[in-house]
C-alpha positions, 0 to 999 in steps of 0.5 A: 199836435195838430194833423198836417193837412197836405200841400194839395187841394183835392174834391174828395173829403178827409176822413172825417169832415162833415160836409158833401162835395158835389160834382161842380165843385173845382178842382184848385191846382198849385203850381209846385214841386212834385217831389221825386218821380219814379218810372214805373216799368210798363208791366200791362199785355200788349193790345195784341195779347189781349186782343187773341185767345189761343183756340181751346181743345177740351181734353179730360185730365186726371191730376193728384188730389194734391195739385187740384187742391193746390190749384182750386186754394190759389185760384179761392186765394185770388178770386178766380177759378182754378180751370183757367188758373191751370191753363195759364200755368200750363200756357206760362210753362211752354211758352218758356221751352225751347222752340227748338226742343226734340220732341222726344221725353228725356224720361222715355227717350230711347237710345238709338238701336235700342230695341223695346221691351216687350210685353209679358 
């Protein structure tokens, strides 16, 4: 069974053909049918949001074992470092919050009129 060449010429050489194409080389086109298009969703940042950078505040962190480790194999995974990788997540997780969200922790929100336990 002979390989189906495609419908379309193009300068890049098949695999496997002997021969260079230089750069002078003309590119041919027909005048035929594309098939099916599909739109793609626009998926890229506005110019907007790769032109400004929040202002960074260096901070010191202790995190688990468990979650540096974590991080530090997704970034390897990714072929990036894992600083940035955990930045972006933290900066993924409060842009999603409630810009009207209390700024009291449920976990260590006190009722009102409770008084605070003191120290031994």
């Amino acid at each position: 069974m002979p390989i189906e060449r495609p419908r379309f010429v193009s300068s890049v050489p098949v695999i496997g053909e002997r021969g260079r194409l230089s750069i002078s080389t003309r590119i041919k086109y027909r005048d035929e049918s594309l098939g099916e298009i599909r739109v793609v969703p626009d998926f890229l940042p506005s110019p907007a949001e790769l032109a400004f950078r929040d202002e960074g505040i260096k901070v010191t962190l202790v995190l688990s074992k468990r979650s540096v480790d974590f991080s530090k194999a997704e970034a390897s995974r990714h072929h990036t470092q894992n600083q940035p990788l955990i930045r972006r997540l933290l900066d993924a997780y409060v842009e999603r919050q409630p810009q009207d969200a209390s700024s009291r922790s449920p976990r260590t929100a006190r009722p009102p009129g409770a008084r605070k336990r003191s120290a031994l």
